[in-house]
N, CA, C and O atoms as a DFTB+ gen file, in Angstrom:
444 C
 N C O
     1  1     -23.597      -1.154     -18.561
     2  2     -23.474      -0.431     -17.324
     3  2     -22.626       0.807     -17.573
     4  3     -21.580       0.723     -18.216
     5  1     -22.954       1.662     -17.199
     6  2     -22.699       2.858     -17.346
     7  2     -20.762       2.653     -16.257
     8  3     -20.404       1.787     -15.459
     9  1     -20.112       3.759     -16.737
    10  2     -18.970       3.886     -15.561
    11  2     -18.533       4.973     -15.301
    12  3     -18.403       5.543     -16.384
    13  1     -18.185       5.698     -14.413
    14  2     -18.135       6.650     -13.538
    15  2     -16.567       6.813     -14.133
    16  3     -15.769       5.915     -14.401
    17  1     -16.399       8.321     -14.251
    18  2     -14.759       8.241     -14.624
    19  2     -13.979       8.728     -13.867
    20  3     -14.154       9.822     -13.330
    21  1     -13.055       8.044     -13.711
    22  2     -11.963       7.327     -12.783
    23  2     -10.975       8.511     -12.809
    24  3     -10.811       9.247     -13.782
    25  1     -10.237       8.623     -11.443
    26  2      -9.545       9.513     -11.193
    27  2      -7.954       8.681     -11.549
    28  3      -7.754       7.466     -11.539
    29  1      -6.832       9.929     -11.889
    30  2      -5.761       9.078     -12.350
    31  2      -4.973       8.498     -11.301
    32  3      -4.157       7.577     -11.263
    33  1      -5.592       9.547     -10.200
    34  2      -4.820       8.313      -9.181
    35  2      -5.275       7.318      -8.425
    36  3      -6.437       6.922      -8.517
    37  1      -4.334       6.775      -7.536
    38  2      -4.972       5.804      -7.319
    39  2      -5.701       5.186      -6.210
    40  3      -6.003       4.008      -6.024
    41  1      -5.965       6.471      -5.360
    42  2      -6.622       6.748      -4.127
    43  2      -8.046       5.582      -3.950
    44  3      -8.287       4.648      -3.185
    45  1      -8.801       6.260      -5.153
    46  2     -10.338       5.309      -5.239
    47  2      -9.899       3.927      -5.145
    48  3     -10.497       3.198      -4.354
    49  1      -8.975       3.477      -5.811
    50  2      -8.750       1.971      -5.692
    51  2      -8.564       1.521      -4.389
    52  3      -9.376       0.704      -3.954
    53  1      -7.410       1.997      -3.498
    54  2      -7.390       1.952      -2.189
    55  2      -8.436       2.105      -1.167
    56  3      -8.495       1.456      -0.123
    57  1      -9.419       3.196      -1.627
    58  2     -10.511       3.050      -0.969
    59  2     -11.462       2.486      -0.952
    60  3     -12.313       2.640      -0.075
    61  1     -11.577       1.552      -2.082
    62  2     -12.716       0.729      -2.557
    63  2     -11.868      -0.418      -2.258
    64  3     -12.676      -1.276      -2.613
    65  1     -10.838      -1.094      -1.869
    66  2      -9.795      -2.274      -1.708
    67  2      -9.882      -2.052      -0.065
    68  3      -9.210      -2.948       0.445
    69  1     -10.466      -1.179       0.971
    70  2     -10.112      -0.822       2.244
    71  2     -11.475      -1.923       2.954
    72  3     -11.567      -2.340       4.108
    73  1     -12.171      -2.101       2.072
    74  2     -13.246      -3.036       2.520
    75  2     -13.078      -4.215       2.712
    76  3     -12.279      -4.414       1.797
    77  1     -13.222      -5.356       3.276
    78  2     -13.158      -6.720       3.793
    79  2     -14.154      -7.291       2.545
    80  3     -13.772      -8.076       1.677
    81  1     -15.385      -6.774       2.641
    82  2     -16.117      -7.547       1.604
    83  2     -16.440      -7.365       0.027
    84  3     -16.994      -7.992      -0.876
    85  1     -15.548      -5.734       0.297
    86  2     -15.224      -5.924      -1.411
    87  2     -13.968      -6.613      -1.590
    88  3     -13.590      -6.632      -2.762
    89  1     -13.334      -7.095      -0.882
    90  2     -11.826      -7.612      -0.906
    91  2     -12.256      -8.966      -1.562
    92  3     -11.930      -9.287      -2.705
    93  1     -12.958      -9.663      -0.794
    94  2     -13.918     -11.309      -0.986
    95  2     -14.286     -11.037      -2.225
    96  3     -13.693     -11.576      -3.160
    97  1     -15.109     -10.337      -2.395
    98  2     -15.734     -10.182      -4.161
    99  2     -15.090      -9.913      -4.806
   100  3     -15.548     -10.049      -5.940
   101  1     -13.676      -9.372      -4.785
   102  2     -12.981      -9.313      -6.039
   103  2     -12.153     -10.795      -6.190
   104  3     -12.087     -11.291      -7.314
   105  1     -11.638     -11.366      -5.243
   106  2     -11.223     -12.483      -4.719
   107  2     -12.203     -13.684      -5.435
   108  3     -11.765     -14.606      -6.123
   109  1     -13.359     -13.491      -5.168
   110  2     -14.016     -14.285      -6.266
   111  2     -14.396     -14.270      -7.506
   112  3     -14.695     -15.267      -8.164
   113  1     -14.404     -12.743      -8.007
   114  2     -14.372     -12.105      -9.610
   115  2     -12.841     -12.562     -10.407
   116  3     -12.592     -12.473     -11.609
   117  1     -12.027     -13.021      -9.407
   118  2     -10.386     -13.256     -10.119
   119  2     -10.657     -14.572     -10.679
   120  3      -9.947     -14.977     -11.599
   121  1     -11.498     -15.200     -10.275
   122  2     -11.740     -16.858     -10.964
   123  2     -12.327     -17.042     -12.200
   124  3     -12.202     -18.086     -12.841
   125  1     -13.269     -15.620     -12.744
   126  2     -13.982     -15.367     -13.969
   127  2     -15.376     -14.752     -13.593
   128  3     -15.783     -14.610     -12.440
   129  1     -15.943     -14.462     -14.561
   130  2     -17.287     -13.444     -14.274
   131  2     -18.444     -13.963     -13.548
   132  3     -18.752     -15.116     -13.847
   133  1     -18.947     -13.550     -12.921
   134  2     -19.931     -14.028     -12.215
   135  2     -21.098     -13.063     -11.679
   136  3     -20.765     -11.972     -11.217
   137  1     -22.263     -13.373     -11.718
   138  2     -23.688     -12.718     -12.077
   139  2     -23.447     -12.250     -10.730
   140  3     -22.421     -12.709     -10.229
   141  1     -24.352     -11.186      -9.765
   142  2     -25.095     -10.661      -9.144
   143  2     -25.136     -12.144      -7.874
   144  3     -24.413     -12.471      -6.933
   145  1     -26.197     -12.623      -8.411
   146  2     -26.899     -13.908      -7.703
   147  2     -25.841     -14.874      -7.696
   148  3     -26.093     -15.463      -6.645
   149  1     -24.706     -15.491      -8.228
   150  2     -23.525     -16.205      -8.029
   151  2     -23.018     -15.529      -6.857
   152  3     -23.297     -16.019      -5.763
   153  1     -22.231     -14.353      -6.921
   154  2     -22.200     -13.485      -5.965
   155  2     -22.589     -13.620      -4.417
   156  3     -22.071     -14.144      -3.431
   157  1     -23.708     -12.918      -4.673
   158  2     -24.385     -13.163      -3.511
   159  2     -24.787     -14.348      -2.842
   160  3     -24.874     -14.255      -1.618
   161  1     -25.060     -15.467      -3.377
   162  2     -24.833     -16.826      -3.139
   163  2     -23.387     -17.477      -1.977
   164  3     -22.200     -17.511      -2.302
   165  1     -23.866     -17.841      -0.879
   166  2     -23.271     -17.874       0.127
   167  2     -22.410     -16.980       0.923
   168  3     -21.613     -17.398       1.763
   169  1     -22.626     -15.509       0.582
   170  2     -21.616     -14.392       0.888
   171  2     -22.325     -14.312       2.153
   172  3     -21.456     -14.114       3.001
   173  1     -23.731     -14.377       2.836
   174  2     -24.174     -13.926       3.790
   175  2     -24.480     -12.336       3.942
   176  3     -24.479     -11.754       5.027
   177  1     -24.728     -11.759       2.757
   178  2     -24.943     -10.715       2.619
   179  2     -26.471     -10.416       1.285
   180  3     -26.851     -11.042       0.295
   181  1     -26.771      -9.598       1.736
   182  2     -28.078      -9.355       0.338
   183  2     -27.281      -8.692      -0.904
   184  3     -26.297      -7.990      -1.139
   185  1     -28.577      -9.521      -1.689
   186  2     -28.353      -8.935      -3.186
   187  2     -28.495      -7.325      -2.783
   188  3     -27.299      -7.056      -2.897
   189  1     -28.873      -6.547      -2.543
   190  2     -28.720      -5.221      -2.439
   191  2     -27.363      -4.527      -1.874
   192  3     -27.036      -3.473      -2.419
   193  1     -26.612      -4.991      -0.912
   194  2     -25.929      -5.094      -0.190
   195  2     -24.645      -5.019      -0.983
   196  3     -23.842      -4.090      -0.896
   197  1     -24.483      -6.382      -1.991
   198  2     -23.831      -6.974      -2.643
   199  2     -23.355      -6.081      -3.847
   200  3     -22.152      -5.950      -4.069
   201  1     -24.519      -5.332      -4.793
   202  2     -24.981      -4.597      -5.438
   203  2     -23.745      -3.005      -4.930
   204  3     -22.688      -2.655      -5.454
   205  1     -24.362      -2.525      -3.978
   206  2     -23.772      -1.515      -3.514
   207  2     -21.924      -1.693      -3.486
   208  3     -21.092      -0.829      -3.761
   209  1     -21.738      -2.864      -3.133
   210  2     -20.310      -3.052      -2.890
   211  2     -19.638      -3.239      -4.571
   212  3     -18.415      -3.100      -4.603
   213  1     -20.316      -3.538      -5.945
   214  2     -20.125      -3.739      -6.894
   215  2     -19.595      -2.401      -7.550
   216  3     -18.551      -2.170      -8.160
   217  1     -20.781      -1.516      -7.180
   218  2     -21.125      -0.020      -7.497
   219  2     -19.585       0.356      -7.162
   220  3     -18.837       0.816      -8.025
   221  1     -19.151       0.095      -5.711
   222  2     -17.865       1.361      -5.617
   223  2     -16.408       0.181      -6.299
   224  3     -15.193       0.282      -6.471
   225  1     -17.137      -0.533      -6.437
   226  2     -15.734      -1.218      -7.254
   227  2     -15.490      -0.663      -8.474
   228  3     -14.459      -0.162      -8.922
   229  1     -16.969      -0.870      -9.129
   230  2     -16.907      -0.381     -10.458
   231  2     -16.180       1.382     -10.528
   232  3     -15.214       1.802     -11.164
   233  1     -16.994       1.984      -9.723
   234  2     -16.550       3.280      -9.462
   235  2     -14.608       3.613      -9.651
   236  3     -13.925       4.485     -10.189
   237  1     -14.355       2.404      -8.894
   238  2     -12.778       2.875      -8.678
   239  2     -11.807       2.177      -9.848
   240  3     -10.587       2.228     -10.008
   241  1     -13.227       1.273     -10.852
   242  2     -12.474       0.977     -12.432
   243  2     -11.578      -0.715     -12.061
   244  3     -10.719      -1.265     -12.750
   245  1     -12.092      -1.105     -10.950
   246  2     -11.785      -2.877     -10.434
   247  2     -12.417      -3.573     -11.224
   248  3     -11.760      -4.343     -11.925
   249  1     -13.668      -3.543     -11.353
   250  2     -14.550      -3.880     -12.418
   251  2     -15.643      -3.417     -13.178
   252  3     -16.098      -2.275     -13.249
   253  1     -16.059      -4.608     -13.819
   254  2     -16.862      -3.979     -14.985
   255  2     -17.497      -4.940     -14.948
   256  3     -17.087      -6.100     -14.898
   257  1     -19.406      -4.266     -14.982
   258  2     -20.549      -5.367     -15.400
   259  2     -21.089      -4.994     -16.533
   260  3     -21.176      -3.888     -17.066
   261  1     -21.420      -5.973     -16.824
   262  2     -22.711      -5.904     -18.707
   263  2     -24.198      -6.775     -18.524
   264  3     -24.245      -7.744     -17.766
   265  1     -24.793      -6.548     -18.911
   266  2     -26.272      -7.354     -18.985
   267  2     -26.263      -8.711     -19.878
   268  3     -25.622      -8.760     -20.928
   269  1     -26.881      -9.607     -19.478
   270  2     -27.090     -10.799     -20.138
   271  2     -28.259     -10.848     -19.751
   272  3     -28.469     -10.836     -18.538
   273  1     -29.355     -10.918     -20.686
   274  2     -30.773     -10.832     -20.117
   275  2     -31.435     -10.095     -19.207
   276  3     -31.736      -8.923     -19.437
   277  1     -31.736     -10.729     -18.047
   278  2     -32.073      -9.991     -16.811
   279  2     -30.949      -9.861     -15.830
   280  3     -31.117      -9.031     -14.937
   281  1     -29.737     -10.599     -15.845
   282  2     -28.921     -10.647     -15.297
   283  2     -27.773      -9.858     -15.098
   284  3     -27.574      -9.292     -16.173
   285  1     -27.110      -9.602     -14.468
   286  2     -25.773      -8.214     -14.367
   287  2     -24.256      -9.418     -14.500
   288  3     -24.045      -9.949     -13.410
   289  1     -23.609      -9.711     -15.226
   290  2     -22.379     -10.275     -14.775
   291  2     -21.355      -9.354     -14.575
   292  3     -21.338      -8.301     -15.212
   293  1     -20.165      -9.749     -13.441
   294  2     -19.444      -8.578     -13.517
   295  2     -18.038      -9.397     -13.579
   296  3     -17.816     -10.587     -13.359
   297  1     -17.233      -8.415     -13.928
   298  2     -15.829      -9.064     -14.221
   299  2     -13.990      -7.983     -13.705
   300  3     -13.734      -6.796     -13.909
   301  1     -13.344      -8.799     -13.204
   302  2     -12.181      -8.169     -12.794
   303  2     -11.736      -7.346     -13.681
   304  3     -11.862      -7.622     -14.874
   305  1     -11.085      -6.090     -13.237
   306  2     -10.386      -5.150     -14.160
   307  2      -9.239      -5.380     -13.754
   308  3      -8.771      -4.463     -13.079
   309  1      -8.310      -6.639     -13.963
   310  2      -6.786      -6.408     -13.629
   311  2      -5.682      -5.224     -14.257
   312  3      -4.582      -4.987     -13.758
   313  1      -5.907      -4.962     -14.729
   314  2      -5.354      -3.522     -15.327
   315  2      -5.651      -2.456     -14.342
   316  3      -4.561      -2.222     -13.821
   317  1      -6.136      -2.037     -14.053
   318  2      -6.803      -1.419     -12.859
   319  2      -5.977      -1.928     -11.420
   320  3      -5.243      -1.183     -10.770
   321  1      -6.275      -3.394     -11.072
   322  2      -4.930      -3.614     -10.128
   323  2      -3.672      -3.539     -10.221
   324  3      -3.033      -3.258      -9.208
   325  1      -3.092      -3.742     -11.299
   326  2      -1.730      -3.787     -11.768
   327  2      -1.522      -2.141     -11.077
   328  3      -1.056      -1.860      -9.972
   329  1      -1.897      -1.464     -11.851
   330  2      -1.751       0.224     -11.346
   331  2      -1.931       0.299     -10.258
   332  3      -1.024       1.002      -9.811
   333  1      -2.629      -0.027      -9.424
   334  2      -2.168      -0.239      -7.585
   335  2      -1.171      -1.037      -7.325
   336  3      -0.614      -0.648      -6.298
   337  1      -0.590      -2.138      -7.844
   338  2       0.142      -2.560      -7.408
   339  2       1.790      -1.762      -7.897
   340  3       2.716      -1.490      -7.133
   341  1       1.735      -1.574      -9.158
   342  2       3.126      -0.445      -9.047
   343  2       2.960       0.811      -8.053
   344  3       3.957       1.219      -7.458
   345  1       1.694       1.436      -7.865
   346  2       1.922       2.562      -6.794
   347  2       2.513       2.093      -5.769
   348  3       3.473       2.714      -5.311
   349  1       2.092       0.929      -5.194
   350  2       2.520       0.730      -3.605
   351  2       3.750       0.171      -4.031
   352  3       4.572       0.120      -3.115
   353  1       4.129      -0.243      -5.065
   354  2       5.819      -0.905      -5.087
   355  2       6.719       0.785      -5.434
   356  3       7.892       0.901      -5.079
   357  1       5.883       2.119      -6.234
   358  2       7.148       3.257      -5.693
   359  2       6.906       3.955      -4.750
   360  3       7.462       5.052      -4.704
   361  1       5.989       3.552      -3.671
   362  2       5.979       4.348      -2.288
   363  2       6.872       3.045      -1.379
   364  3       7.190       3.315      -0.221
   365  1       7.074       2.302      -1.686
   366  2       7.723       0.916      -1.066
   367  2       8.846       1.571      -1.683
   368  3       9.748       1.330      -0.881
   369  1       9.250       2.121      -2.438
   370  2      11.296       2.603      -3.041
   371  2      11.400       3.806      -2.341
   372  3      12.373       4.283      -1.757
   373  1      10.047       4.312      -2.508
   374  2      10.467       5.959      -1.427
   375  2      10.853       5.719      -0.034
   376  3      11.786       6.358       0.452
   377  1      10.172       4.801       0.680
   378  2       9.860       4.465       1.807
   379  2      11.366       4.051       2.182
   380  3      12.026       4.665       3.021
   381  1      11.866       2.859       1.410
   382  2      13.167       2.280       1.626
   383  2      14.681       3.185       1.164
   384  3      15.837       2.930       1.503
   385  1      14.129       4.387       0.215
   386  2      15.219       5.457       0.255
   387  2      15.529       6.419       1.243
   388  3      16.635       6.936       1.394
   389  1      14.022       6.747       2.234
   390  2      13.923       7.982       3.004
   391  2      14.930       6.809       3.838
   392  3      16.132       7.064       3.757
   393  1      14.620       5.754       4.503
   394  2      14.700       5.195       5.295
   395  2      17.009       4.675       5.251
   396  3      17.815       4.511       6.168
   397  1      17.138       4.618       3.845
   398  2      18.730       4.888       4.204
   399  2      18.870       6.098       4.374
   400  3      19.551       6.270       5.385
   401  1      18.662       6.766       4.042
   402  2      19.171       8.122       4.276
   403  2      18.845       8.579       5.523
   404  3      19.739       9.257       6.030
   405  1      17.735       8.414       6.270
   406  2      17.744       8.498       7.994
   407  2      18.818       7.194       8.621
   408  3      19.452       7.456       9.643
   409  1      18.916       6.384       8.243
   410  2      20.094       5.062       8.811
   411  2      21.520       6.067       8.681
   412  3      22.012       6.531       9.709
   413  1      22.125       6.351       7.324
   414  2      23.050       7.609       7.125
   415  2      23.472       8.533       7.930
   416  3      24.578       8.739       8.430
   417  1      21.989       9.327       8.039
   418  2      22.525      10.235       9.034
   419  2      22.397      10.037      10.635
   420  3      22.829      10.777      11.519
   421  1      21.801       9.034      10.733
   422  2      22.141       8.242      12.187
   423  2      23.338       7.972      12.955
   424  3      23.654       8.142      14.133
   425  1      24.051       7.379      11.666
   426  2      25.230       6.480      12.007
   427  2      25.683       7.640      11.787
   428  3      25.554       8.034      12.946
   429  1      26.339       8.986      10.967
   430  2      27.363       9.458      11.007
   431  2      27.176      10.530      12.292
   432  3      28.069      11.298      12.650
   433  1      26.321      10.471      12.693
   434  2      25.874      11.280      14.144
   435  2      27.148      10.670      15.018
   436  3      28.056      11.200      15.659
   437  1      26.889       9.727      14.821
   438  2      27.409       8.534      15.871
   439  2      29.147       8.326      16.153
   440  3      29.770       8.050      17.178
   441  1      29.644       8.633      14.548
   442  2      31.288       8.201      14.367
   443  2      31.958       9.225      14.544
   444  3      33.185       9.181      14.466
C-alpha cells in the first residue's frame, strides 16, 4: 500500500482521531492486525465505508496495510500515537503555565 506523506505535525492525526468510527477501528487494530473483512465484521458499517475510514488513518501515518493474497491487513502505527500523545501532554504544560501566571496576576490585583 502505497502512503501518503505525512505532515510533521500533528494536526492530521487529530483529525483523523476526531472520528467516532475511526476511533473503534483503531481500538480494534491495538489488539493486532486485522484484514478489511475482520474489520468490517460486526462494525455495522460497509466494507467500502470501512475502507474509506482506513484510507484517512493511513493518511495521518496511524496505520499501515500490506496485501496477503487478495486480502488488505492493516496494522497500528503506535509511533505515530506516541507523537500525539506528547503534543497534547506540551499543550497540557502550556495550558497549566499560561494558567499560573493568569492565577498570579489575579491574586496580586487583589493584595
Amino acid at each position: 500500500m502505497t502512503q501518503r506523506r505525512r505532515s510533521a505535525t500533528p494536526a492530521p492525526v487529530f483529525a483523523a482521531l476526531g472520528d467516532e468510527t475511526r476511533l473503534r477501528l483503531l481500538a480494534r487494530l491495538s489488539h493486532g492486525p486485522m484484514s478489511i473483512s475482520g474489520l468490517t465484521a460486526g462494525s455495522g458499517i460497509t466494507r467500502q465505508g470501512v475502507t474509506k475510514h482506513l484510507r484517512v488513518l493511513a493518511g495521518a501515518g496511524l496505520i499501515r496495510g500490506s496485501r496477503r493474497g487478495k486480502e488488505s491487513f492493516w496494522q497500528l502505527e503506535r509511533r505515530r500515537l506516541e507523537e500525539a500523545r506528547r503534543s497534547l501532554e506540551q499543550i497540557s504544560r502550556q495550558w497549566d503555565a499560561a494558567l499560573g501566571k493568569l492565577k498570579i496576576f489575579v491574586e496580586s490585583e487583589h493584595t
